[in-house]
DOLUM-592898 format. One record per residue (C-alpha): residue in three letters; residue number from 1; x, z, y; chain. Coordinates in Angstrom, 3 decimals, decimal comma. Each point is the difference from the previous one (the first is absolute). Layout:
N
<node resn="ALA" resi="NUM" east="X" up="Z" north="Y" chain="A"/>
...
END
This chain:
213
<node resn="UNK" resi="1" east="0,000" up="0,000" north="0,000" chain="A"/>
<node resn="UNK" resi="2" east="1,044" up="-0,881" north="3,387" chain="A"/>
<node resn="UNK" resi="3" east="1,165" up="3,833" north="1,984" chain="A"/>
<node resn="UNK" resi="4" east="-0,825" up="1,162" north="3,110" chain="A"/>
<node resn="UNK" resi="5" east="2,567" up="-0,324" north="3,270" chain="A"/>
<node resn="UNK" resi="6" east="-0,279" up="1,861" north="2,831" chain="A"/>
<node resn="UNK" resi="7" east="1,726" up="-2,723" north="1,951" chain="A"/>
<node resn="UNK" resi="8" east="-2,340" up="-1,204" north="2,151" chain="A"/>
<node resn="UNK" resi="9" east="2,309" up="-3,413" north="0,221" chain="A"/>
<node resn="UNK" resi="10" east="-0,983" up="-0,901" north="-4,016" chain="A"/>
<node resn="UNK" resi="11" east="-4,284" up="0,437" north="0,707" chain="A"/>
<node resn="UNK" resi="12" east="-0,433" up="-3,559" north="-0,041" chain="A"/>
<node resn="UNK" resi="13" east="2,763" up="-0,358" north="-3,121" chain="A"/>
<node resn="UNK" resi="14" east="-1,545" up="2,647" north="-1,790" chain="A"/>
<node resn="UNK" resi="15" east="-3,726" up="-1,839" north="0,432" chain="A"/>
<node resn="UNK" resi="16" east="1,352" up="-3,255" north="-0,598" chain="A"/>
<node resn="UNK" resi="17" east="1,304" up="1,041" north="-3,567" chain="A"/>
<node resn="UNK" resi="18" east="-2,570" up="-1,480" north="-2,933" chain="A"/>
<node resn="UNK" resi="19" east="-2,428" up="2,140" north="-1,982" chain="A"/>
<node resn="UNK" resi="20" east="1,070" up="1,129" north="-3,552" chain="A"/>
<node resn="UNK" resi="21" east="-2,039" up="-1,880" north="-1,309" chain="A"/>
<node resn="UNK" resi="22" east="1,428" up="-3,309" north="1,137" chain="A"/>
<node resn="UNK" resi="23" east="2,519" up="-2,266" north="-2,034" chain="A"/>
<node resn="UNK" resi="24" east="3,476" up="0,850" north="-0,043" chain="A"/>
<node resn="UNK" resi="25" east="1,131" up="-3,126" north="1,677" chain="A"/>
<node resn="UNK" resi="26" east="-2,347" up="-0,087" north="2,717" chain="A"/>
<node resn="UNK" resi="27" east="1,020" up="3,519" north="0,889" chain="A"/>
<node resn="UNK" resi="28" east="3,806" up="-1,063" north="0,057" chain="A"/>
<node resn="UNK" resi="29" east="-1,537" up="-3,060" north="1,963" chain="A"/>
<node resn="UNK" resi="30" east="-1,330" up="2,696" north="2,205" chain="A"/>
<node resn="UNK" resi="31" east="2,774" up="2,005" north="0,519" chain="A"/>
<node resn="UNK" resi="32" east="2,553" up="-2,550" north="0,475" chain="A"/>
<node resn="UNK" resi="33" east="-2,572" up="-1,509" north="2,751" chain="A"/>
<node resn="UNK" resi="34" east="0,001" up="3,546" north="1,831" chain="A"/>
<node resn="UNK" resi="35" east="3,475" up="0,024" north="-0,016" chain="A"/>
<node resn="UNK" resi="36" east="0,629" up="-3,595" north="1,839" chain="A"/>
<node resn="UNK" resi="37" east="-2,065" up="1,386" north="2,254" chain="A"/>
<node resn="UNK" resi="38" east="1,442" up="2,809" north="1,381" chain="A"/>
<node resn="UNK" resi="39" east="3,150" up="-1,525" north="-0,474" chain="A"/>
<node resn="UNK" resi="40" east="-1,331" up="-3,136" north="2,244" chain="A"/>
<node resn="UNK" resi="41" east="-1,312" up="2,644" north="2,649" chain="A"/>
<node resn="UNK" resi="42" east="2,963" up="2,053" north="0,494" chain="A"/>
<node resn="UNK" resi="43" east="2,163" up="-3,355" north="0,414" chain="A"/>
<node resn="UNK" resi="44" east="-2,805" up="-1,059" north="3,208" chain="A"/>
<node resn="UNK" resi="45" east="0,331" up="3,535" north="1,031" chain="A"/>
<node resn="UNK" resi="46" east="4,200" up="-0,475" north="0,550" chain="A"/>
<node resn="UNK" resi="47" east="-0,316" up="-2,942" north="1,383" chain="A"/>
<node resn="UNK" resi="48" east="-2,393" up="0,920" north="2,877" chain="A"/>
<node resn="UNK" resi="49" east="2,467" up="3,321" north="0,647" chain="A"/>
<node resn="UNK" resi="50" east="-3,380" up="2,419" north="-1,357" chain="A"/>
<node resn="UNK" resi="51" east="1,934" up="1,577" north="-2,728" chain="A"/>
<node resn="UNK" resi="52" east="1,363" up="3,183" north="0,924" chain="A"/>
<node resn="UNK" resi="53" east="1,038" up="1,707" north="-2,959" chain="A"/>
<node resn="UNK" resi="54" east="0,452" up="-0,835" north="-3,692" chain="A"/>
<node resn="UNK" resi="55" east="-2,174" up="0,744" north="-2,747" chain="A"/>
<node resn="UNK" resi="56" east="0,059" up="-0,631" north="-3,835" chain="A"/>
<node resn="UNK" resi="57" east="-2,863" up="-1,552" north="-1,276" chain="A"/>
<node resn="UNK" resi="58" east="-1,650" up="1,567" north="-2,886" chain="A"/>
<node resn="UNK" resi="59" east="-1,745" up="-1,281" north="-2,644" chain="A"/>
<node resn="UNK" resi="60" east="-1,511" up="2,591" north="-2,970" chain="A"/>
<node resn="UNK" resi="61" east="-1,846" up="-1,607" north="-2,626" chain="A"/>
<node resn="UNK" resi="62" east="-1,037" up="0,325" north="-3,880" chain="A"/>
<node resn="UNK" resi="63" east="2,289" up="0,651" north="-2,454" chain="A"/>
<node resn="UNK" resi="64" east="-1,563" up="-2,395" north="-2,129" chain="A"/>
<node resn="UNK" resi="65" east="-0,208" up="-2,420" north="2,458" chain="A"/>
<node resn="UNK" resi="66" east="4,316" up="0,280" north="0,562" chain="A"/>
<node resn="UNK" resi="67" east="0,208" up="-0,558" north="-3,350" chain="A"/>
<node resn="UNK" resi="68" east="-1,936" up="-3,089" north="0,006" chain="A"/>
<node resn="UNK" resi="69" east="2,304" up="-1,317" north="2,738" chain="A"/>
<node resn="UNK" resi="70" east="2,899" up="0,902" north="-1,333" chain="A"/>
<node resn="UNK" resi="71" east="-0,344" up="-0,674" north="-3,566" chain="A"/>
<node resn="UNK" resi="72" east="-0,506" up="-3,673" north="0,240" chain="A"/>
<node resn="UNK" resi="73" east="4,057" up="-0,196" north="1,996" chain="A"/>
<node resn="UNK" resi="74" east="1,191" up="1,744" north="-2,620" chain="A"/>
<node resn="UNK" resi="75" east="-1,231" up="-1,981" north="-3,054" chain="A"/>
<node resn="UNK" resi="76" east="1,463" up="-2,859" north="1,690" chain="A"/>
<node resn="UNK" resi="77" east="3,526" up="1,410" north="0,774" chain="A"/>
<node resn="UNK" resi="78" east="-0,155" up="1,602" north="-3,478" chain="A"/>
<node resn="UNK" resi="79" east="-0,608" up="-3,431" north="-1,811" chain="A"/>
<node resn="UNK" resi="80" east="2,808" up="-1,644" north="2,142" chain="A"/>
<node resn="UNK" resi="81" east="2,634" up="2,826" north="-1,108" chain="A"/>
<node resn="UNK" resi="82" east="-1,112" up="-0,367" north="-3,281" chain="A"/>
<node resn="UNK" resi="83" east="-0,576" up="-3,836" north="-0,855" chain="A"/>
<node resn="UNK" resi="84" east="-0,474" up="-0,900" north="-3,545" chain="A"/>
<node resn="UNK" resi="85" east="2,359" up="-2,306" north="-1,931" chain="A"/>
<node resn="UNK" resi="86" east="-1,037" up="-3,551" north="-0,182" chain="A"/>
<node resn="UNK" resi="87" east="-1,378" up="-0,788" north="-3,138" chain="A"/>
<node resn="UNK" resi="88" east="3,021" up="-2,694" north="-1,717" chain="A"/>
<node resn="UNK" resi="89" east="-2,405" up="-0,574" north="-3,127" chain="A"/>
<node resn="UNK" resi="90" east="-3,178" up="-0,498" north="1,099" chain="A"/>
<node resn="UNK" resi="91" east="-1,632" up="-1,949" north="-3,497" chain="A"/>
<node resn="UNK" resi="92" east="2,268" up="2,727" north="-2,153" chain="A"/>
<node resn="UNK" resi="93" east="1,638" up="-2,133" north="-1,930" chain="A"/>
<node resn="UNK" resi="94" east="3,082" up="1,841" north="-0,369" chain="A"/>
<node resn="UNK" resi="95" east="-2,474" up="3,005" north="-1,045" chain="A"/>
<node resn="UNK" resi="96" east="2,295" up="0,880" north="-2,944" chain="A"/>
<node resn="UNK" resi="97" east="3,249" up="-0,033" north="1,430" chain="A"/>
<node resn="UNK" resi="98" east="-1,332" up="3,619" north="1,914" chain="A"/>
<node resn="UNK" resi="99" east="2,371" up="2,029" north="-2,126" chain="A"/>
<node resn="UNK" resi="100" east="1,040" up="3,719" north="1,072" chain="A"/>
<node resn="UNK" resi="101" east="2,474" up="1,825" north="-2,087" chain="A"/>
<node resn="UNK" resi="102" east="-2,847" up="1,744" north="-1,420" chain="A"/>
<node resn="UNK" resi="103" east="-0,839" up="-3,416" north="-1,357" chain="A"/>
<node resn="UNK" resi="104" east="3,403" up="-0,281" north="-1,610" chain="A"/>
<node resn="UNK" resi="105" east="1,559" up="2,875" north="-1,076" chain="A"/>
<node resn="UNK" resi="106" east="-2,564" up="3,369" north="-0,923" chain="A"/>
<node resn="UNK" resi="107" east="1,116" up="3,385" north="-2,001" chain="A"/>
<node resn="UNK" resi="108" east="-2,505" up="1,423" north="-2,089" chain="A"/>
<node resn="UNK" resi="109" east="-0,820" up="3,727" north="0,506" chain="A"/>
<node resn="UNK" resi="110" east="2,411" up="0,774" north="-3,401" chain="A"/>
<node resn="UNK" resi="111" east="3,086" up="-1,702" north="1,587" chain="A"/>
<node resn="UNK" resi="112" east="1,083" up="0,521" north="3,486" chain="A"/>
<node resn="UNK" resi="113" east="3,269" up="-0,248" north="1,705" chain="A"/>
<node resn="UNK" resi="114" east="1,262" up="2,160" north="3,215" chain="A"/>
<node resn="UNK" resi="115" east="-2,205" up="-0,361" north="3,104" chain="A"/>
<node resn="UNK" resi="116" east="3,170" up="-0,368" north="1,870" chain="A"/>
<node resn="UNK" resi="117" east="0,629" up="-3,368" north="-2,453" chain="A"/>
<node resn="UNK" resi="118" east="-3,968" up="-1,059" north="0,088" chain="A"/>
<node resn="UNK" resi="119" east="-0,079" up="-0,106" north="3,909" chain="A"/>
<node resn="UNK" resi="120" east="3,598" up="-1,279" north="0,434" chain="A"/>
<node resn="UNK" resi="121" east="-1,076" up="-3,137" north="-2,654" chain="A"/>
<node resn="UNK" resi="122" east="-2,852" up="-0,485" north="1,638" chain="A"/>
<node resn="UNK" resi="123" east="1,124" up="-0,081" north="3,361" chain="A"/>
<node resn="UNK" resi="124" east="2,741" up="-2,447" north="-1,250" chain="A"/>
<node resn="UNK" resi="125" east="-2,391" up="-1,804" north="-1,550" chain="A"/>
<node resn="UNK" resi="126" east="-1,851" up="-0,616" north="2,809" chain="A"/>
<node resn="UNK" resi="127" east="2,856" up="-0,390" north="2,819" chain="A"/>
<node resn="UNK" resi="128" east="1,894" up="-3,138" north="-2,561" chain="A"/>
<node resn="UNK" resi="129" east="-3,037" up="-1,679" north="-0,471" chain="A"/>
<node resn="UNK" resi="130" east="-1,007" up="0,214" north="3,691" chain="A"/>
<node resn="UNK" resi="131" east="3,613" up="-0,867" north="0,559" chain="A"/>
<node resn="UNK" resi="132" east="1,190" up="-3,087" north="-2,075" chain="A"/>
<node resn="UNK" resi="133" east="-3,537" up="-1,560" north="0,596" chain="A"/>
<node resn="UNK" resi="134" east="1,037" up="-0,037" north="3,606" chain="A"/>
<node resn="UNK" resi="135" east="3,238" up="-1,197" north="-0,479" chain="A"/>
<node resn="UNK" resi="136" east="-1,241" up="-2,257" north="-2,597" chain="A"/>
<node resn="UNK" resi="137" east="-2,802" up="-1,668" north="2,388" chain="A"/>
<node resn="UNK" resi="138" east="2,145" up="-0,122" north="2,860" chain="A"/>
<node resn="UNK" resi="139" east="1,930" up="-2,355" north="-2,118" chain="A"/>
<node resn="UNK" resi="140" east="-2,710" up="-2,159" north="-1,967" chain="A"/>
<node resn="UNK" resi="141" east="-2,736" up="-0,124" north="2,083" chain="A"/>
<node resn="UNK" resi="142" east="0,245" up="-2,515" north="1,803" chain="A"/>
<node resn="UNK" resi="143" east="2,159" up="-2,033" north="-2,351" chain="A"/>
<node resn="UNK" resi="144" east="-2,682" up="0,384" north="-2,372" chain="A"/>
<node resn="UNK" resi="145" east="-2,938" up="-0,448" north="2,496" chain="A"/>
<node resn="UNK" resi="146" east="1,535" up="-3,622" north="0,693" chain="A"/>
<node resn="UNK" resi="147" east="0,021" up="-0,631" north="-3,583" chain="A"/>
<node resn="UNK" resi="148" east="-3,330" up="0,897" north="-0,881" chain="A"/>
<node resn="UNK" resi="149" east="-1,339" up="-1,617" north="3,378" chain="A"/>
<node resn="UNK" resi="150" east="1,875" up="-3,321" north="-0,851" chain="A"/>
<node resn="UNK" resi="151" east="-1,933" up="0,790" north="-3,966" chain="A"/>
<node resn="UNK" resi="152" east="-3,285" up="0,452" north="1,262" chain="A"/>
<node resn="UNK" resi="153" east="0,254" up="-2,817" north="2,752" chain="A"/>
<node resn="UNK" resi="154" east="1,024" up="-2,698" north="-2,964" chain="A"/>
<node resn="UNK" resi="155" east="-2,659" up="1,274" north="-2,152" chain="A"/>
<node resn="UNK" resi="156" east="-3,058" up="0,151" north="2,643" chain="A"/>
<node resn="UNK" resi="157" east="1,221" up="-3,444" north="0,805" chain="A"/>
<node resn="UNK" resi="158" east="-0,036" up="-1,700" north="-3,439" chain="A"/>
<node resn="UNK" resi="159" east="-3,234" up="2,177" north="-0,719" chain="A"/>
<node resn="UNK" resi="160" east="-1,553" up="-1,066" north="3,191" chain="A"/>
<node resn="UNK" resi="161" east="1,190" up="-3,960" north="0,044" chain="A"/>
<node resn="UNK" resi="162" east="0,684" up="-0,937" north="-3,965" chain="A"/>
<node resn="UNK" resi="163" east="-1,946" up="2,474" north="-1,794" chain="A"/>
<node resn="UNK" resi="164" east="-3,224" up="0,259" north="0,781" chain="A"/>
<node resn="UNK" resi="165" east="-0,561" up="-3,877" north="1,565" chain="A"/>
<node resn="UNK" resi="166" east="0,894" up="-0,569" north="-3,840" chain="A"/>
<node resn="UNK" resi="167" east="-2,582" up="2,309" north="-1,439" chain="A"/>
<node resn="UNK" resi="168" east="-2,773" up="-1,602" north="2,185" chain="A"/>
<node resn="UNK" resi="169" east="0,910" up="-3,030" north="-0,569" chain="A"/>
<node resn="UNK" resi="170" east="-0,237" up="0,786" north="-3,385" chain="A"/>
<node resn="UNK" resi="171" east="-3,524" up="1,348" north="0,506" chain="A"/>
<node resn="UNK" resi="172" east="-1,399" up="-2,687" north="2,036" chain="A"/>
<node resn="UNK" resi="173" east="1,226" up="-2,246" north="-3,003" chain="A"/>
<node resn="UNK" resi="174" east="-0,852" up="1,688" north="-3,045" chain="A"/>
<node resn="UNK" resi="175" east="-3,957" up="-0,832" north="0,751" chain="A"/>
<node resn="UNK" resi="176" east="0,785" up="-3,709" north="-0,442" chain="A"/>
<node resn="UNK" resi="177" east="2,141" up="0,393" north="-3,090" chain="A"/>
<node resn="UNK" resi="178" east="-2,276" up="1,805" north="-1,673" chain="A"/>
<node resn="UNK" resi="179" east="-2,697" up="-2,604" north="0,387" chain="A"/>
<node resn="UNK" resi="180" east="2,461" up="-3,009" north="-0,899" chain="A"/>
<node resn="UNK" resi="181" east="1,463" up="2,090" north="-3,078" chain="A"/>
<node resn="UNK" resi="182" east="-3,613" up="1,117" north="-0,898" chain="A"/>
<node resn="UNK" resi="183" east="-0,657" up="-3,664" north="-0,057" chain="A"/>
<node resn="UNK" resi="184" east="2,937" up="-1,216" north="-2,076" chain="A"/>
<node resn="UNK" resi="185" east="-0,704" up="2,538" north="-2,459" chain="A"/>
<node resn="UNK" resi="186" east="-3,627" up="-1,356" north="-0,267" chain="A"/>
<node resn="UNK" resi="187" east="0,591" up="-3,869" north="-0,081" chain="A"/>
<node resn="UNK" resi="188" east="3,180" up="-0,191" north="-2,562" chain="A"/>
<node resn="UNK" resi="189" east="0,501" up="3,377" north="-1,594" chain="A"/>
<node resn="UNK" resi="190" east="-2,931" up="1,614" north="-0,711" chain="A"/>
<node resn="UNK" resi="191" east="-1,349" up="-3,681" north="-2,099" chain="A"/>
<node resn="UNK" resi="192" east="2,976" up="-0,040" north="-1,534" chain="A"/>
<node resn="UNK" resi="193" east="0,138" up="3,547" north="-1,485" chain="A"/>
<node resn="UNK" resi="194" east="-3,606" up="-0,292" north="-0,934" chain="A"/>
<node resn="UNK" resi="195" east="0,560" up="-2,811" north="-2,296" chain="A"/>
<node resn="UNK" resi="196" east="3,470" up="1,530" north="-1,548" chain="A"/>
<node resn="UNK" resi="197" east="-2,681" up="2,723" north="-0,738" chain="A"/>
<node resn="UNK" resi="198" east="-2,667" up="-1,715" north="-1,642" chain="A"/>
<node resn="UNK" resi="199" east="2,495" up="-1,823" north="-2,285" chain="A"/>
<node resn="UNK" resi="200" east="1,414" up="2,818" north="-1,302" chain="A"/>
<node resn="UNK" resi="201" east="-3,316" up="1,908" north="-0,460" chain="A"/>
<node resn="UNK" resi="202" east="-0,583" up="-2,702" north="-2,716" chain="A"/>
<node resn="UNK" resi="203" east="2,996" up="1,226" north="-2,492" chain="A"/>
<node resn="UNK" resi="204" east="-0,305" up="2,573" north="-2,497" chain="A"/>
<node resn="UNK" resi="205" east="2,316" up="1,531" north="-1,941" chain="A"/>
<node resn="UNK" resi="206" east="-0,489" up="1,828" north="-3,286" chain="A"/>
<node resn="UNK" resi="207" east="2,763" up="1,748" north="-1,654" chain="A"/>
<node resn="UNK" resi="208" east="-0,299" up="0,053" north="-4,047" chain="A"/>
<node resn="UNK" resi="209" east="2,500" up="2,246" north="-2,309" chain="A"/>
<node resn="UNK" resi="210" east="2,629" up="-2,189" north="-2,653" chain="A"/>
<node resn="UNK" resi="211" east="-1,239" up="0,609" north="-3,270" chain="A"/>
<node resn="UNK" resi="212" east="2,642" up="2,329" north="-1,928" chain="A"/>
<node resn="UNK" resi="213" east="1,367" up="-1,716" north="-3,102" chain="A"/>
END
């Protein structure tokens, strides 16, 4: 709730603050309006030589409405300090190479080494493979980035420009061949196999045994 002054300077301040009932922006909106305005009034008032002695202005409002004001200014400073990490593997496809040293090397609960030894391998663990992988990038990277970029290029290019102007080709095509091979098959084949069939439905064979002397 908005206390009592017994300023007489801060009346109109003090009437000019919102209800509690209103939003929390409009009465920052509210506030930060009362303030322009005395500021704006004591800047005519040294201009035209009426100021005479100096005063503080003061401004007492809600505690709930400070926080509201000062809550958003420090969600945004607090997400600039702490920025996440841009995601390098959006599509996860290198989902299983997300190995700890947990994932690697575990003791059960009937064998255990020193906890001097367990925290000293795992902190080695984890400082060589940060290491090498730096050292080891700083060196291939880009070697390797040209090579697969060169790879990929020549492939998307036959792909795009031999392969697939082939396989529609071949589609457009097959429609046709099937109807002249359909065809074929009909006028010289198909005759030709029914007669071989008919000729040899005709023979019978009997088998007999060779009387035993």
């Amino acid at each position: 709730m908005v206390k009592q002054s017994a300023c007489p300077r801060f009346t109109r301040a003090r009437s000019e603050l919102p209800e509690p009932s209103a939003s929390r922006a409009e009465c920052a909106r509210r506030v930060s309006w009362t303030y322009k305005t005395n500021k704006q009034k004591k800047n005519r008032e040294r201009e035209m030589g009426l100021e005479k002695e100096k005063a503080e202005t003061c401004v007492f409002m809600d505690e709930d409405v400070f926080h509201s004001t000062i809550e958003p200014i420090l969600k945004k400073k607090k997400e600039k300090a702490r920025a996440p990490l841009p995601d390098r593997d959006p599509r996860d496809i290198n989902a299983h190479l997300k190995v700890d040293f947990e994932d690697v090397i575990a003791e059960p609960s009937s064998v255990h080494s020193l906890d001097s030894v367990w925290i000293g391998s795992h902190a080695l663990f984890e400082l060589i493979k940060f290491c090498f992988y730096r050292v080891l990038t700083t060196l291939l990277a880009i070697p390797m980035a040209l090579v697969a970029g060169l790879v990929f290029a020549i492939l998307s290019c036959i792909h795009i420009w031999v392969v697939m102007p082939l396989v529609q080709s071949c589609m457009m095509t097959l429609p046709s061949v099937q109807v002249i091979w359909s065809s074929l098959m009909d006028t010289f084949v198909r005759p030709v196999l029914r007669s071989a069939g008919r000729c040899l439905s005709s023979i019978s064979i009997k088998s007999c045994k060779a009387d035993v002397l």
